[in-house]
N, C-alpha and C positions, 0 to 999 in steps of 0.2 A: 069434797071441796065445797064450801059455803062463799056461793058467789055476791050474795046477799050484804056480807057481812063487812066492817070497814077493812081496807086491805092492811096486809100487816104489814107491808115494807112497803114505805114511797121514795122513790128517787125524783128530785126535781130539778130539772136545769143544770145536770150535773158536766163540770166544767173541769179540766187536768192539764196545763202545761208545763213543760218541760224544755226551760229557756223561751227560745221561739217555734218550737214543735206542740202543736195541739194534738191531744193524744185523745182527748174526751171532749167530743161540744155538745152541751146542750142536752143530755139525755134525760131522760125520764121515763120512767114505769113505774107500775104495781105490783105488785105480790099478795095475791090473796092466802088467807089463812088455808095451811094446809094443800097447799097448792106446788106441782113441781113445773117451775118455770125455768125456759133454758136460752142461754143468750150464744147466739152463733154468729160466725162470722167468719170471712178469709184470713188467715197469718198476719197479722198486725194491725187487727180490724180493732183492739182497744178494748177486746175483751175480759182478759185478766185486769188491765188498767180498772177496768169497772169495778173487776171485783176487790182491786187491791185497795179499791176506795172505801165500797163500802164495809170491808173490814177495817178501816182506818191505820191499812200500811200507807199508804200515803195521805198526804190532808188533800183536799179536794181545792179547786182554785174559785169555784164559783159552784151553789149548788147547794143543794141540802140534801140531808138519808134521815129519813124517820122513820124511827123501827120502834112498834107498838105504842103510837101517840108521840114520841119519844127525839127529839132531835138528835142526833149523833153527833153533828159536826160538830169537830174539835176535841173530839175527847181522843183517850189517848187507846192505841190497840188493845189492851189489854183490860181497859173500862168496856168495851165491845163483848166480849168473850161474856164478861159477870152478867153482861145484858139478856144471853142465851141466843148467840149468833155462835156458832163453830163451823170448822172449815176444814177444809183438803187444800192439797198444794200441788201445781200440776207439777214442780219437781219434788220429790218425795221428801217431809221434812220429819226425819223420825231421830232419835237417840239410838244409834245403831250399836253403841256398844251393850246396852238394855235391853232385857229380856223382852216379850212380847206384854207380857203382864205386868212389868215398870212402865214400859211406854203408857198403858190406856188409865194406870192408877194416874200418873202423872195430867192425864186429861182430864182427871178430875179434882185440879189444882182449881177450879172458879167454884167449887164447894167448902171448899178448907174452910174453917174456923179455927185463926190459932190463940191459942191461948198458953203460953209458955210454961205456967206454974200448974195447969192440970195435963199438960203433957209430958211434964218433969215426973209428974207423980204418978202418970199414967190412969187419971185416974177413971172409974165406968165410964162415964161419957165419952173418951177420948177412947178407949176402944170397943164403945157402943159407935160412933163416930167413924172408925174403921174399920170394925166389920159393916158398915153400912156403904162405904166406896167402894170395899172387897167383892159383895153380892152383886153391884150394879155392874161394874167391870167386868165381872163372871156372867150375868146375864148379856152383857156384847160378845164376848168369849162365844159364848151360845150358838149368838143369833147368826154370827157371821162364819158360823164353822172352824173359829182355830184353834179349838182345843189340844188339838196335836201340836200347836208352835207353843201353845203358852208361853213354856220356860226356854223357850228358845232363844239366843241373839236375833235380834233384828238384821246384823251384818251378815248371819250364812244366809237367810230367807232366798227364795225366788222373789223375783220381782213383780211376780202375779201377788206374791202374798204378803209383801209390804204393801203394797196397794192397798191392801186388805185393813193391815193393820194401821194403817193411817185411818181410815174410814172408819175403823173400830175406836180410836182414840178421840176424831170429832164426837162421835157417838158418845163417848162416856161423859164428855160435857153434858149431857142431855139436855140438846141445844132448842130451841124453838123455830132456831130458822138454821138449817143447815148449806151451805155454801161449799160445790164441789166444782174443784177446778180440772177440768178434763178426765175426768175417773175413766175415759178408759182406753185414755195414752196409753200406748207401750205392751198393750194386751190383745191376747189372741182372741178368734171368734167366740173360742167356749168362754172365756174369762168375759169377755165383753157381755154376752148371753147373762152369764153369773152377777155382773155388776146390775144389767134393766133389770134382774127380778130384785135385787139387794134396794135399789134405788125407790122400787116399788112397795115394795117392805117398809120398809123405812117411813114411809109416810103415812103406812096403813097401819101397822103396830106400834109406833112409836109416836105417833100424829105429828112428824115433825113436818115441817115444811122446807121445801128444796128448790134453793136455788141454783144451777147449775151452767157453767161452762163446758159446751162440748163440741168436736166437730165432725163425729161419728152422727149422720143425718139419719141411719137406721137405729140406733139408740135410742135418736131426738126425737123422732116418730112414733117408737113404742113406747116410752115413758112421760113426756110433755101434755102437759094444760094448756098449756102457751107457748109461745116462742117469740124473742124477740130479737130481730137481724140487724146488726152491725158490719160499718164498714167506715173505716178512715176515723172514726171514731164518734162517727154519729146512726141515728136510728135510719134503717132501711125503713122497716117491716113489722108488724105484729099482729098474732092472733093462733091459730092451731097451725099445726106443724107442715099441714098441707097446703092452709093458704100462704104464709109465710116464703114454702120451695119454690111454690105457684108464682110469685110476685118477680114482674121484669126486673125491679131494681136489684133482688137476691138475686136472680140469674146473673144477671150480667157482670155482680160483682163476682161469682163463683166463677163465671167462666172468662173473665174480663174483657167482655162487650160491652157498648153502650146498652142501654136500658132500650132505646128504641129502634135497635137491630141494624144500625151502622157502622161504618168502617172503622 
């Protein structure tokens, strides 16, 4: 991690309501390059809201997200993606009737170059072109052990290993700043173990950078740069993982006390 360096995501003053429910006030952080930062918080602490923002599932109400010099707001989800942002979904959003190996090719729909009349004709380039998504696909295939699903449906999978396969389909984006929303809901000790080294990986061979939602606080400890604590939908706390747990206002929201140990 290059602390030095200008950060690669800024969130500033970011703002989210929903009629007269304030779901986001006022938030802001950094994200430095190459860096895995994790945003925690209690059950409807506005967590996903963040992220749902700055992937640009929702527009923002007040705020800005700049990502690599870059102002985001208002473009549209899908202009996000071609930027080199990819993401996970803390309910599993996969093509279930599609092999494992359609899901991660189709991840690399922010690659495409189409061109109708040399795809008609098939002609080198176009499968110079496609064996070039096929290789990169097959190296996530690799990395995350699923060789054995490839050609498998997504619909028989276990659910340890959709999991997987979603995380392999951000992945083939080959995204610059990856966004995972609870990776590791719904999963046992070993699975969860499987995911901090996968997470850890990921940053160190892939140099992507991770920003992550999660409420698994032994995860958040093994693999965090930083952490930064929400609740009601604004900032508690931030800095390592320890001083973050350490901080009266994270306490009291986890166990819902006041901050200054009264009734």
């Amino acid at each position: 991690m290059n602390t030095s360096a200008a950060p690669l995501l800024t969130v500033e003053k970011l703002g989210k309501r929903f009629g007269g429910l304030t779901a986001v006030d006022d938030v802001g952080f950094q994200v430095r390059e190459r860096e895995i930062f994790t945003i925690i918080g209690p059950n409807g602490a506005g967590k996903t809201t963040i992220f749902n923002l700055i992937s640009l599932v929702y527009p923002a109400s007040t705020g800005r997200i700049v990502f690599r010099g870059e102002d985001l707001t208002g473009l549209a989800p899908h202009q996000v993606a071609t930027r080199g942002i990819g993401r996970t979904f803390q309910n599993i959003e996969l093509f279930e009737h599609a092999t494992v190996l359609q899901n991660l090719l189709i991840g690399r729909h922010t690659h495409a170059r189409r061109n109708l009349f040399a795809e008609a004709l098939f002609l080198p380039s176009v499968k110079a072109r496609e064996l070039a998504h096929r290789e990169a696909v097959e190296h996530v295939i690799d990395f995350l052990d699923l060789q054995a699903h490839r050609d498998a449906l997504v619909a028989g999978l276990p659910y340890g290993v959709r999991k997987m396969v979603e995380l392999a389909r951000a992945l083939a984006m080959q995204p610059t700043l990856l966004l995972l929303d609870e990776p590791s809901s719904g999963l046992n000790v070993e699975e969860t173990d499987d995911v901090a080294f996968r997470i850890t990986d990921i940053r160190d061979r892939f140099g992507a950078t991770v920003l992550m939602v999660e409420h698994d606080m032994n995860l958040v400890s093994r693999v965090s740069d930083r952490v930064l604590a929400v609740n009601y939908g604004r900032v508690l706390a931030e800095g390592s993982a320890a001083e973050v747990r350490s901080h009266p206002e994270v306490i009291a929201a986890y166990l819902g006390q006041p901050a200054d140990g009264g009734p």
